[in-house]
PASEBA-1860 file (N, C-alpha, C; in nm, 3 decimals):
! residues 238
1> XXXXXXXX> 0.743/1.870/-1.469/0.774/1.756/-1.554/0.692/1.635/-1.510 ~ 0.691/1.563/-1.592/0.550/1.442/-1.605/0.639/1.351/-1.525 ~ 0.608/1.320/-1.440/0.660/1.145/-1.355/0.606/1.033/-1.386 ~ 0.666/0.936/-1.388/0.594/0.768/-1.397/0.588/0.718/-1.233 ~ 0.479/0.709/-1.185/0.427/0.614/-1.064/0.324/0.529/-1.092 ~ 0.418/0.417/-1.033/0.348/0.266/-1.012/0.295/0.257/-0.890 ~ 0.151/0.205/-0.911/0.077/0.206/-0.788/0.028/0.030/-0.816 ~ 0.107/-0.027/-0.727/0.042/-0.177/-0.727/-0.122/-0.204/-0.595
9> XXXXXXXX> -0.181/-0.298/-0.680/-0.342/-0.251/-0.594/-0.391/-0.123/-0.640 ~ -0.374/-0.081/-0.748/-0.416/0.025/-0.813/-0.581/0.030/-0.849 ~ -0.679/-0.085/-0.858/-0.774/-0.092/-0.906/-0.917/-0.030/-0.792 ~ -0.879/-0.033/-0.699/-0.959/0.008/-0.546/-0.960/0.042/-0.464 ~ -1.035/0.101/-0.373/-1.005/0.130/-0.236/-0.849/0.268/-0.251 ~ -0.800/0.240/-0.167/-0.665/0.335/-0.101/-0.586/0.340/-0.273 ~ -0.547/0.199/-0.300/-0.499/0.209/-0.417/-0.549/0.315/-0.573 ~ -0.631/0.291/-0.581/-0.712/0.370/-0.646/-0.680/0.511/-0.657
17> XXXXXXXX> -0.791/0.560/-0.504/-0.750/0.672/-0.498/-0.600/0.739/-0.472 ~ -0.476/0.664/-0.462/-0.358/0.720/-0.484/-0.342/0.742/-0.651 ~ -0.374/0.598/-0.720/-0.364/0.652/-0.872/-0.436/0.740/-0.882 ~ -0.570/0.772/-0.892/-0.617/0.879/-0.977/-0.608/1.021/-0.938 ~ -0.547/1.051/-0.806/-0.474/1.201/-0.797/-0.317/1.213/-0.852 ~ -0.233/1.112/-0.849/-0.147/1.131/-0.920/-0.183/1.155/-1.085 ~ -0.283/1.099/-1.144/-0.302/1.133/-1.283/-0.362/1.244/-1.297 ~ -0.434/1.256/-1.196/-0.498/1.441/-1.187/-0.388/1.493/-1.205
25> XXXXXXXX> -0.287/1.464/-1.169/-0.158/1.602/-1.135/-0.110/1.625/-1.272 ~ -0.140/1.561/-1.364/-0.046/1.536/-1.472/0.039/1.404/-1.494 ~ 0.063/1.292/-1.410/0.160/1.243/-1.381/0.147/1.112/-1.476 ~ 0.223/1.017/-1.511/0.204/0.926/-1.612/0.161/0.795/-1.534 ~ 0.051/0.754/-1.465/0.026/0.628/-1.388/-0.008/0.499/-1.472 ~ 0.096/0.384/-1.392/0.118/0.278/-1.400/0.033/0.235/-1.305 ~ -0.041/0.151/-1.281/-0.145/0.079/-1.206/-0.163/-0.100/-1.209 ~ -0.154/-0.139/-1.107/-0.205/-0.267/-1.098/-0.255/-0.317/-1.052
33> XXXXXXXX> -0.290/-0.418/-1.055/-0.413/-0.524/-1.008/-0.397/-0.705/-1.028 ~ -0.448/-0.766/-1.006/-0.476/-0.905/-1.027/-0.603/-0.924/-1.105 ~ -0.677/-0.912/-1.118/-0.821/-0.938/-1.179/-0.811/-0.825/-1.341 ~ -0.784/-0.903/-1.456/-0.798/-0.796/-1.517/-0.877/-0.722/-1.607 ~ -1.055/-0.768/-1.582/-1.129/-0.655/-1.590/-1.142/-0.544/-1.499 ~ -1.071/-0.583/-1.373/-1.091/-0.421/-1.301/-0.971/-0.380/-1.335 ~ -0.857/-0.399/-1.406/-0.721/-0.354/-1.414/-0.773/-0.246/-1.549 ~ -0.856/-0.351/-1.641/-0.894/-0.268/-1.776/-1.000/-0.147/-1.735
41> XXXXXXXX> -1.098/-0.170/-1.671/-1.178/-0.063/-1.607/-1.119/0.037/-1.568 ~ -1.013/0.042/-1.512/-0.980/0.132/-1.380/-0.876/0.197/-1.484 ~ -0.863/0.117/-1.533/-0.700/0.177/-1.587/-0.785/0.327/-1.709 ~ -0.888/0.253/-1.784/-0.931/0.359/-1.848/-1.036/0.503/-1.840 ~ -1.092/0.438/-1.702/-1.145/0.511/-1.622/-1.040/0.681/-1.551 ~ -0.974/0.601/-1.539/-0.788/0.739/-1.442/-0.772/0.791/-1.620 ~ -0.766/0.721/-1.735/-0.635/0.748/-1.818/-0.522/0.714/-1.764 ~ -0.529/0.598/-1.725/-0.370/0.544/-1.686/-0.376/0.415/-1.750
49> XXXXXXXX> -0.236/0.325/-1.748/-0.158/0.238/-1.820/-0.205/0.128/-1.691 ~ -0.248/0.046/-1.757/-0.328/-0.081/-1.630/-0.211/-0.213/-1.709 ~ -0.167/-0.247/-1.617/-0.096/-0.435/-1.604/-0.130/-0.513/-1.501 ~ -0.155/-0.601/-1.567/-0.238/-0.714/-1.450/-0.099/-0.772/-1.392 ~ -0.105/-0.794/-1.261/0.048/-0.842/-1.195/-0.002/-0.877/-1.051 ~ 0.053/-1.010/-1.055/-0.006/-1.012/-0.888/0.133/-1.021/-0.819 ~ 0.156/-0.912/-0.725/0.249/-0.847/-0.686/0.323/-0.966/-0.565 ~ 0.303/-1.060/-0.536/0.321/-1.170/-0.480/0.384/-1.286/-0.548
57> XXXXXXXX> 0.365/-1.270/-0.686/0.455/-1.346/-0.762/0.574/-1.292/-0.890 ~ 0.694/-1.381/-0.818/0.809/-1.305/-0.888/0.841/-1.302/-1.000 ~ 0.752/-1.419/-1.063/0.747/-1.391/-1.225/0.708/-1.262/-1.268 ~ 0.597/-1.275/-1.265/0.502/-1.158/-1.317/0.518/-0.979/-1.234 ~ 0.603/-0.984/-1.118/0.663/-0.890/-1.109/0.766/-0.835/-1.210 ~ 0.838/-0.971/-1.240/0.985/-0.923/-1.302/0.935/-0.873/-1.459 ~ 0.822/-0.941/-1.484/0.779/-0.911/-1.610/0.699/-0.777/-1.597 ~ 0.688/-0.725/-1.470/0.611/-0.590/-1.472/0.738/-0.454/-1.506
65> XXXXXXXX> 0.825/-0.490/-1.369/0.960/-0.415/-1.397/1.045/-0.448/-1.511 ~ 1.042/-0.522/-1.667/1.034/-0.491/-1.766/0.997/-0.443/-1.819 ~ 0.913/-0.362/-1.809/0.798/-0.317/-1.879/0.864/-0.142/-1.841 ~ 0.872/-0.068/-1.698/0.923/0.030/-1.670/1.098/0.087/-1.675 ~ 1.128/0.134/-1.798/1.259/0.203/-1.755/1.278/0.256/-1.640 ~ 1.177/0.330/-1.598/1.232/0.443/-1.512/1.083/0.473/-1.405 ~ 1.139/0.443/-1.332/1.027/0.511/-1.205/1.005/0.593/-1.111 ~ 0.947/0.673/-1.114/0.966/0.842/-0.995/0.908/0.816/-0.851
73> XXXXXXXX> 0.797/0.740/-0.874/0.715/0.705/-0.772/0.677/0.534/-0.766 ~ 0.716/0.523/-0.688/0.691/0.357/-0.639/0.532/0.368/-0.513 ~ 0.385/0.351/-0.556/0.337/0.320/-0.426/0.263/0.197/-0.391 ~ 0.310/0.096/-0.294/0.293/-0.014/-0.298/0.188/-0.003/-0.223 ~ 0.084/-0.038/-0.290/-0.100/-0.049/-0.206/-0.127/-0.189/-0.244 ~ -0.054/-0.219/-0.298/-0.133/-0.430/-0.303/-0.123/-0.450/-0.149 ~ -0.238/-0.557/-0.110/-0.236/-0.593/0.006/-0.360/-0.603/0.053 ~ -0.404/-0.642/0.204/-0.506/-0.626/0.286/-0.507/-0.776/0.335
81> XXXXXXXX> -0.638/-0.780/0.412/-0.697/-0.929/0.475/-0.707/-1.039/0.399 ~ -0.614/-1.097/0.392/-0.667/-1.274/0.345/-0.780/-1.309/0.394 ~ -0.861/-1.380/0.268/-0.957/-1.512/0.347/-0.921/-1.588/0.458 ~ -0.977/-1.623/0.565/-0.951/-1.717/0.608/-0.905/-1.817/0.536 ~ -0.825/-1.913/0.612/-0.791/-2.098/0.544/-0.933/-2.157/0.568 ~ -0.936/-2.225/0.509/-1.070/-2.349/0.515/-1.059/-2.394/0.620 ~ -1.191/-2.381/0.666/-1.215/-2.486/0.809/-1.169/-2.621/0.788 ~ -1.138/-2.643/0.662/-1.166/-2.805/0.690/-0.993/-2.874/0.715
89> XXXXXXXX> -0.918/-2.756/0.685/-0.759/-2.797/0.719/-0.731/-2.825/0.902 ~ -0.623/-2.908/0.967/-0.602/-2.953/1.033/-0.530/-2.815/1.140 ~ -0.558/-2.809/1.233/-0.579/-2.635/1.310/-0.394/-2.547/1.293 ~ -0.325/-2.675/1.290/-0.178/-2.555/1.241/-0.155/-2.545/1.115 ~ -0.176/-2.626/1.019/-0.209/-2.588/0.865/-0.291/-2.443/0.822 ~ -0.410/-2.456/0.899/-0.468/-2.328/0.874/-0.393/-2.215/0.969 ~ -0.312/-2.198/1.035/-0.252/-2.115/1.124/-0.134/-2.085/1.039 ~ -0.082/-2.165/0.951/0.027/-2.153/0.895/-0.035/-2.078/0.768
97> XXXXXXXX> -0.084/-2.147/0.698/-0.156/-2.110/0.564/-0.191/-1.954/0.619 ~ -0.270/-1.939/0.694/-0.267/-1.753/0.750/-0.165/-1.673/0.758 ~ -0.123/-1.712/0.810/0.015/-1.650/0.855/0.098/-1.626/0.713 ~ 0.118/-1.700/0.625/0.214/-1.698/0.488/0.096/-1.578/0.383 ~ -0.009/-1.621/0.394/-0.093/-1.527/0.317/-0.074/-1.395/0.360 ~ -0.075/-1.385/0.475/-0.094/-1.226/0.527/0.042/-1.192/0.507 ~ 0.186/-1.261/0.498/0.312/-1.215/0.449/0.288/-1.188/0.375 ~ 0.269/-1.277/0.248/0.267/-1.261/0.129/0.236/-1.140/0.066
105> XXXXXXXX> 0.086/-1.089/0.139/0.012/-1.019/0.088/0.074/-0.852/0.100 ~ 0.093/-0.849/0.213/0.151/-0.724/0.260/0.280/-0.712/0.320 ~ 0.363/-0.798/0.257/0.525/-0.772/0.311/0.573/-0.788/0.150 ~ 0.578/-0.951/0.181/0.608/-1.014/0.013/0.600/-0.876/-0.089 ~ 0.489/-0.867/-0.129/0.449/-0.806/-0.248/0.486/-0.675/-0.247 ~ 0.558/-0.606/-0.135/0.578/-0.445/-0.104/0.780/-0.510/-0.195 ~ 0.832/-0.601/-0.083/0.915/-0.637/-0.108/0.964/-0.690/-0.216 ~ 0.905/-0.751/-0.310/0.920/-0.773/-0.467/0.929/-0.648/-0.569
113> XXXXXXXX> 0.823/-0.621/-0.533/0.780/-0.492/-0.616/0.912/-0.433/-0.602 ~ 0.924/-0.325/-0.500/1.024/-0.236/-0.491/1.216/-0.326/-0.494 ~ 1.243/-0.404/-0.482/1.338/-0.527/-0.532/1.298/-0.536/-0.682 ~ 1.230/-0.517/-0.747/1.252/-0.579/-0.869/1.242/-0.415/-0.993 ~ 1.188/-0.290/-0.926/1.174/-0.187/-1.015/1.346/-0.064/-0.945 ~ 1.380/-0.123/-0.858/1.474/-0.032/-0.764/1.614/-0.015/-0.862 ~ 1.628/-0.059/-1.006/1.743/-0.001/-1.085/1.669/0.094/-1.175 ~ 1.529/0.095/-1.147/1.461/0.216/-1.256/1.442/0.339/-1.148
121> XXXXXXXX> 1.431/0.300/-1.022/1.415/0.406/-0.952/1.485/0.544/-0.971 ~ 1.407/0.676/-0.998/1.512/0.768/-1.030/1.526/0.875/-0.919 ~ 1.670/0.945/-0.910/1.753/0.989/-0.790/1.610/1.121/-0.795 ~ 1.587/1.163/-0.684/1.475/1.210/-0.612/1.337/1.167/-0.590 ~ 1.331/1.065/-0.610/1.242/0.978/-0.634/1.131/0.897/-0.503 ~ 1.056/0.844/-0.497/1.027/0.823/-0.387/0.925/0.691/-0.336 ~ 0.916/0.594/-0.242/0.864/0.499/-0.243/0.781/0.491/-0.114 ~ 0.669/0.478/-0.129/0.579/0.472/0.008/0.497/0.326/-0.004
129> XXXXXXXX> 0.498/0.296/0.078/0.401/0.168/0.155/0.288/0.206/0.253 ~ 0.169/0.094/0.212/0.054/0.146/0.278/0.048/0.025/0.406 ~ 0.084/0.097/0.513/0.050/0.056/0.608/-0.040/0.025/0.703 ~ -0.033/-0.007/0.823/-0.195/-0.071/0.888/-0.166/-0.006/1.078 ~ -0.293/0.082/1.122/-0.312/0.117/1.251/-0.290/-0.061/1.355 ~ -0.340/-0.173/1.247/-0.301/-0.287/1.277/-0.163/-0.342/1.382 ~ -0.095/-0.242/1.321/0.070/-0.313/1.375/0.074/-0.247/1.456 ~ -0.017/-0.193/1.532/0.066/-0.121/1.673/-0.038/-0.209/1.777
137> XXXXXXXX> -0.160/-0.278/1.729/-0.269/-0.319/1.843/-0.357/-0.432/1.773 ~ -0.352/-0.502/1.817/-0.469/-0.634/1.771/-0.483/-0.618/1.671 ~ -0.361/-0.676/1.593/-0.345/-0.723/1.483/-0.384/-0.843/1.408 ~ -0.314/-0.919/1.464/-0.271/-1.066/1.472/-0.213/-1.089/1.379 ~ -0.189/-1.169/1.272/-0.093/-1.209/1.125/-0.126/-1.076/1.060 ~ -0.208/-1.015/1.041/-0.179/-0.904/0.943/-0.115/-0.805/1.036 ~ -0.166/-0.727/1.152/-0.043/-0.658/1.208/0.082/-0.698/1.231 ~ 0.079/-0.824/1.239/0.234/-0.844/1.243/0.333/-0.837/1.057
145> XXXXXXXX> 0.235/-0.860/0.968/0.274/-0.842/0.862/0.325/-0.654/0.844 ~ 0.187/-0.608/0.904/0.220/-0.476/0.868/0.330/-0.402/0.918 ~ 0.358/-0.474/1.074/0.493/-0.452/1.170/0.612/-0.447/1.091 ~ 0.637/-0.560/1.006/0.751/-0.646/0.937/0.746/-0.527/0.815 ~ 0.675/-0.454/0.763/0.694/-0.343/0.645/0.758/-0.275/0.721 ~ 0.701/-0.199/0.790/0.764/-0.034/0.868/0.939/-0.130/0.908 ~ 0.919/-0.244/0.949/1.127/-0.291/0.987/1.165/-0.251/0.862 ~ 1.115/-0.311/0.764/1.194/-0.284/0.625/1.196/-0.184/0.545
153> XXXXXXXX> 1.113/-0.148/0.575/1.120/0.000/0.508/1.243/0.060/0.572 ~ 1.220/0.092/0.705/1.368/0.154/0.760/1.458/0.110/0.754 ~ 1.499/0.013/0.694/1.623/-0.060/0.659/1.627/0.012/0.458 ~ 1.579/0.000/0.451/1.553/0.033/0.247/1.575/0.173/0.274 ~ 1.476/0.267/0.333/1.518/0.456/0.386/1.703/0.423/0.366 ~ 1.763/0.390/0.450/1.943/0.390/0.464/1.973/0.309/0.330 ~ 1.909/0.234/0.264/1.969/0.197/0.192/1.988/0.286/0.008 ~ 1.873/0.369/0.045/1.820/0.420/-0.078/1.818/0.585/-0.076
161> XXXXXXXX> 1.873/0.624/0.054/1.931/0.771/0.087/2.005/0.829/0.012 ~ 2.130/0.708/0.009/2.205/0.808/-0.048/2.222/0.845/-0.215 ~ 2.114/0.779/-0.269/2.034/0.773/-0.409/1.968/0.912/-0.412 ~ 1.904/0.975/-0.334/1.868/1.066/-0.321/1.695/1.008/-0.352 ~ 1.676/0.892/-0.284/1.528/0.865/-0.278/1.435/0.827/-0.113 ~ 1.377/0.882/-0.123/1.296/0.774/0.022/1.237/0.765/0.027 ~ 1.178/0.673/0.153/1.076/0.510/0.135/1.013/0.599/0.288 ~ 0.880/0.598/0.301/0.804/0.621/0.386/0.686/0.464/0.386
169> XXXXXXXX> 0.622/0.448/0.512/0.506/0.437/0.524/0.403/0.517/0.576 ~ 0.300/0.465/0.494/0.155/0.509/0.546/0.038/0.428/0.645 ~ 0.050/0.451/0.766/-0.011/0.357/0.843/-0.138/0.420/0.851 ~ -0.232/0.368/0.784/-0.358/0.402/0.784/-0.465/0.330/0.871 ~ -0.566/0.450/0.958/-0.658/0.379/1.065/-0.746/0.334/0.984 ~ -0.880/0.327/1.041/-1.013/0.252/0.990/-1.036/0.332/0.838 ~ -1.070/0.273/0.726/-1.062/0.385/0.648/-1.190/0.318/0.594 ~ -1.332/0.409/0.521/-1.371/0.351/0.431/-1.433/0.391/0.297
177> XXXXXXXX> -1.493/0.261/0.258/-1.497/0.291/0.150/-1.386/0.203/0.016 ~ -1.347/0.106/0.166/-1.283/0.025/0.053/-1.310/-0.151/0.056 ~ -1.324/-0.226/0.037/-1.314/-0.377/0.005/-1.219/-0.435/0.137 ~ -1.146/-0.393/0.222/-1.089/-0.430/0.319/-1.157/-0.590/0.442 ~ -1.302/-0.504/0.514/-1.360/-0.596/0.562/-1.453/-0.710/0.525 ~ -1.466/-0.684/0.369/-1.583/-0.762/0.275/-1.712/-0.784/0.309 ~ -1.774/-0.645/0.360/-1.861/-0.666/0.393/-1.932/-0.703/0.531 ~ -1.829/-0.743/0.627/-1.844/-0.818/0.730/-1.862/-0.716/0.849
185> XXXXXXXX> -1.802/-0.604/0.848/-1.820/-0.498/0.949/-1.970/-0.483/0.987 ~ -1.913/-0.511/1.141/-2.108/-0.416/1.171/-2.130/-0.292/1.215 ~ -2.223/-0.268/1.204/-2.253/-0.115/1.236/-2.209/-0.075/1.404 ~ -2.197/-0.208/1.505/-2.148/-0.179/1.647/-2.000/-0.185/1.601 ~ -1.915/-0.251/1.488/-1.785/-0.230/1.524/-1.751/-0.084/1.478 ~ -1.814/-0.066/1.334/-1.769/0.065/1.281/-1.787/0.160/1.368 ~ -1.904/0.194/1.463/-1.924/0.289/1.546/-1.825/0.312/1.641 ~ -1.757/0.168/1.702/-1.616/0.154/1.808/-1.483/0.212/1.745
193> XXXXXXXX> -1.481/0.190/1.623/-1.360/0.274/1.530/-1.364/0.415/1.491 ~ -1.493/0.452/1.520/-1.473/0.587/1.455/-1.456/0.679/1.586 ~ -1.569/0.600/1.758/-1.523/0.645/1.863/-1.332/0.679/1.878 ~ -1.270/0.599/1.844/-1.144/0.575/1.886/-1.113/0.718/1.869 ~ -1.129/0.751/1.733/-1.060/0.890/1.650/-1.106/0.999/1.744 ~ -0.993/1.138/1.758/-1.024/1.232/1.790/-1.108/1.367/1.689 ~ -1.115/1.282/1.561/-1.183/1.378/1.473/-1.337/1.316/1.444 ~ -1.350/1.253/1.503/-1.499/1.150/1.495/-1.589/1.135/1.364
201> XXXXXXXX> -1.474/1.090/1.305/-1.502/1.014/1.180/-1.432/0.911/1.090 ~ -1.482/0.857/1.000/-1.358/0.747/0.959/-1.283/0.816/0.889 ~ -1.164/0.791/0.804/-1.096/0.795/0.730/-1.133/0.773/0.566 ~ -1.083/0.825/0.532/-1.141/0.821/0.375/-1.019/0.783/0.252 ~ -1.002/0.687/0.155/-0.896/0.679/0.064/-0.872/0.849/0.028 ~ -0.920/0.924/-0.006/-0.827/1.048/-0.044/-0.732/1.094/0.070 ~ -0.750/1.094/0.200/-0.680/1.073/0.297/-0.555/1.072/0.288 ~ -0.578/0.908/0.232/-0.435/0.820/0.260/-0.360/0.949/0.106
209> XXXXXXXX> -0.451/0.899/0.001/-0.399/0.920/-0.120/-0.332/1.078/-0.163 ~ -0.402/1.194/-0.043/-0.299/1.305/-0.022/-0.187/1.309/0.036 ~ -0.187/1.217/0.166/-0.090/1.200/0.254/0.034/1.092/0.145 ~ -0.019/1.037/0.078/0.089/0.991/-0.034/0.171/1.113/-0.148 ~ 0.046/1.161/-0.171/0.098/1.261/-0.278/0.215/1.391/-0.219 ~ 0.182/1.382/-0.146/0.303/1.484/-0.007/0.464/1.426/0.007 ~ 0.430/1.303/0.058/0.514/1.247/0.072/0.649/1.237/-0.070 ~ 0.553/1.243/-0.191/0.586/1.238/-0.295/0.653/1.354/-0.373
217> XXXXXXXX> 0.633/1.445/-0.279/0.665/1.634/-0.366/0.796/1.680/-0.273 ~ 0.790/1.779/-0.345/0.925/1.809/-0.317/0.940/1.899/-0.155 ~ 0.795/1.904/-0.106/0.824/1.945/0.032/0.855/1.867/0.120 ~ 0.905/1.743/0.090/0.916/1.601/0.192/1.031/1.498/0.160 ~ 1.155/1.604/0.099/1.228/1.492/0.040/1.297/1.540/0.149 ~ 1.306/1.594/0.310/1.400/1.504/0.414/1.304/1.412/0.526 ~ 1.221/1.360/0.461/1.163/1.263/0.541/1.121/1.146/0.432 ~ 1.242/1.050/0.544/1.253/0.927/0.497/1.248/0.846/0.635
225> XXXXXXXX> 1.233/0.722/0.619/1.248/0.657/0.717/1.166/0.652/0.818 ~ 1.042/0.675/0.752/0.958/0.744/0.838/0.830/0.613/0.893 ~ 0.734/0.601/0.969/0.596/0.553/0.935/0.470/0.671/1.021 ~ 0.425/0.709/0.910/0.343/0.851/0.897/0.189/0.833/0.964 ~ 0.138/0.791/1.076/0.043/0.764/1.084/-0.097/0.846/1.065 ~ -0.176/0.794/1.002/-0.303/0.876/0.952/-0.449/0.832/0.968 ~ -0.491/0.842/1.089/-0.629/0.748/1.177/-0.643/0.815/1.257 ~ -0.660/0.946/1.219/-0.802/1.079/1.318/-0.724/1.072/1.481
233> XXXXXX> -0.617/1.042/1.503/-0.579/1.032/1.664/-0.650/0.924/1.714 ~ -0.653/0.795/1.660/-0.702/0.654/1.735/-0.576/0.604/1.755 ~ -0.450/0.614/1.744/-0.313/0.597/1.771/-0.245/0.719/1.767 ~ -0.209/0.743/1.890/-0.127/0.852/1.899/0.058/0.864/1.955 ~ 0.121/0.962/1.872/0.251/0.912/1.873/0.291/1.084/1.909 ~ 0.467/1.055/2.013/0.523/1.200/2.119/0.635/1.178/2.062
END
């Protein structure tokens, strides 16, 4: 049977490739984005249903979860690195201004989203968050953002159990191939990230976007509560 999954950050990178194997499968994808020529691109590119929504604001959330009766799959991929604040702000303004962006970006917007579609959610159903190798090591505001998902998520797992749904994360290592570093990576850091891994290579969005689709089937509905890490053994967990 055909499922509806919403993939917010649907237009790129990790996001992306979670939508367009769920639409491979058959599945009915909902996709979003902020920018909406890549929402219209992408969306017709998969054959999926594109809404522009910036997952950080609660208007245009609530007006997204109008839009869905019913949802099978929740996967929240909005997110990543804020810009820096402007140099030209006064040094705790820009410390602050960081710090709220990188919530925003990757707590906020996991937390809206799934708060505002969670009466369409349907009983076997399932919600994953894309997480960051970030929150376990030199992070800084975004690992600590990404920290603050995996708390809540395991708080939402107990809350949404006995629905017969669960909430995983996906803590994903260096991955590429996506818009993450903007360009800025050098060839000495990428080489230090891919050392880390015991499979000596980076990570790739289909990666993440199988390790979602799993999570999503019916071989994984007693793991909830989980954060699933997926970065070649550059973090390793006993």
């Amino acid at each position: 049977m055909s499922r509806t999954v919403l993939v917010t950050g649907g237009t790129s990178g990790i996001g992306r490739a979670i939508a367009e194997l769920f639409a491979a499968d058959g599945d009915e994808v909902v996709l979003t984005g902020r920018r909406p020529d890549a929402v219209e691109r992408t969306a017709a590119e998969l054959s999926a249903r594109g809404v522009v929504c910036d997952a950080t604001d609660p208007g245009q959330v609530a007006e997204l979860a109008d839009l869905l009766p019913e949802v099978h799959v929740l996967v929240n991929a909005a997110g990543g690195l804020p810009a820096p604040a402007g140099a030209d702000l006064p040094r705790l303004h820009a410390v602050s201004a960081d710090w709220q962006a990188n919530l925003a970006q990757n707590l906020l917007s996991a937390v809206l989203t799934t708060t505002a579609v969670r009466p369409a959610l349907a009983p076997g159903g399932s919600v994953i968050s894309i997480g960051s190798l970030g929150a376990e090591r030199r992070g800084g505001a975004y690992g600590a953002s990404k920290a603050a998902l995996a708390a809540w998520n395991a708080a939402l797992s107990a809350e949404l159990g006995p629905l017969g749904i669960t909430s995983n994360v996906i803590a994903a290592g260096y991955v590429e191939g996506t818009e993450f570093f903007r360009g800025a990576l050098t060839p000495e850091r990428r080489a230090a990230l891919i050392a880390e891994t015991h499979t000596n290579r980076p990570g790739t969005p289909a990666d993440i976007a199988r390790t979602a689709h799993f999570l999503a089937s019916l071989g994984a509905r007693h793991i909830t509560g989980q954060t699933l890490h997926v970065n070649g053994g550059a973090h390793t967990t006993r």
